[in-house]
N, C-alpha and C positions, 0 to 999 in steps of 0.2 A: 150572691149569684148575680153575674151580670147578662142584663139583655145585649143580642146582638144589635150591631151597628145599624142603624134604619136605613143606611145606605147599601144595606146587602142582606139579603134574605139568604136565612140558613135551610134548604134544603137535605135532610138528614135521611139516613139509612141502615138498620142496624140490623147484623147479620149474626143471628145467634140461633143456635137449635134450643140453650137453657129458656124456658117458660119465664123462668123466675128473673134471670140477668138480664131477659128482651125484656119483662115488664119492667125491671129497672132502667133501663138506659131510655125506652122510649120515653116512661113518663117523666124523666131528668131533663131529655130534649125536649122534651113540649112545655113543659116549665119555661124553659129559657126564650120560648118562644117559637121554635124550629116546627116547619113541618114533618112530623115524621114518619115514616113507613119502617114496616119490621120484614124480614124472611127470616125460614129458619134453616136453610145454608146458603152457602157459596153460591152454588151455580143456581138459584131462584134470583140469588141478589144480582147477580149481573145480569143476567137477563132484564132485570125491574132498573140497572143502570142504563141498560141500553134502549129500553122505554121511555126511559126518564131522562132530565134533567137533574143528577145531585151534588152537593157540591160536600157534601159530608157522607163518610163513610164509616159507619164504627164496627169492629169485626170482628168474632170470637179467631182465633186462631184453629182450634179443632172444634171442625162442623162435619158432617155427614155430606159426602155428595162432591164438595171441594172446599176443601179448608182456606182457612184466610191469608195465608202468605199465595197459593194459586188466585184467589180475590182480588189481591193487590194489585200481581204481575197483569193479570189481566184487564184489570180497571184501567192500569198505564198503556197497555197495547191499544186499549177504547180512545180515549180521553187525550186531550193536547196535555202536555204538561203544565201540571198545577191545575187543573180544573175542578176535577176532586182530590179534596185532602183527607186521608184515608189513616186512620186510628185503631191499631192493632190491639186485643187484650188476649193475652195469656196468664194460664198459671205458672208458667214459668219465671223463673228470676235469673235463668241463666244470662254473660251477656252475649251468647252464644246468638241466642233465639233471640236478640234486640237486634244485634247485625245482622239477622239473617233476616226481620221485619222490615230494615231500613233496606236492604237489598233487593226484597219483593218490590219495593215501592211505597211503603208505608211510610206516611211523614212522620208520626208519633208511637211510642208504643207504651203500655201502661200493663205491667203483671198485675195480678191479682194475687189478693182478696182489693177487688176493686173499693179504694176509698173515692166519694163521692167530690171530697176537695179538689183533689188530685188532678180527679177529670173535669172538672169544672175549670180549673186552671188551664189544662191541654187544651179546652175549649176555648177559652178567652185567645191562646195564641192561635186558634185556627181561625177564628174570625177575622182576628188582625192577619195573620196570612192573606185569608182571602178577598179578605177588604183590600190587600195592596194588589192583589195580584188582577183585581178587576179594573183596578183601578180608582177605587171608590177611597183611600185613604190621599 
């Protein structure tokens, strides 16, 4: 597991109504270092984007209230482009529901049964993203 870049602090956000996959993904982020904060849907998380400063987003797809592709779209409506890099997880394998996460605005998207590699990988590239897009690489 890699730490992020000292040159850019991972501010994280993870948008899930499951008890059990937010105490996963948060304690995975803070592992890695990340500050993180949890909601448990949509529209609590953008509101706490719009509070906040985040630059990582991770987001069930079906949540109660507003599901994660309206998340996305709306985080892009907030946000200048590339500010947050926003991480889609469904149960779907469709690649229906990948283009349709890449068209909300989501950078990455990862179906589940989430393996823990997988997104730790998605993570290494959002760092690097982010670190280029600050300008810190």
């Amino acid at each position: 597991m890699s730490v992020p870049s000292a040159s850019i602090a991972i501010r994280a956000l993870v948008a899930d109504d499951d008890p059990l996959m937010a105490g996963l993904l948060t304690a995975f982020l803070a592992r890695r270092g990340y500050q993180v904060e949890h909601c448990d849907d949509g529209e609590a998380a953008l509101q706490r984007v719009r509070e906040a400063r985040f630059n990582l987003v991770v987001t069930d797809r079906i949540m109660p209230r507003m599901d994660g592709l309206q998340l996305c779209r709306a985080i892009r409506a907030l946000a200048p482009a590339g500010e947050v890099y926003c991480i889609l997880l469904t149960a779907s394998a469709d690649p229906a529901d990948a283009h349709a996460a890449m068209d909300a605005g989501a950078d990455d998207f990862i179906a589940k049964p989430l393996r823990l590699p997988d997104l730790a990988r998605r993570l290494d590239a959002a760092e690097r993203t982010l670190a280029t897009r600050s300008g810190a690489l």
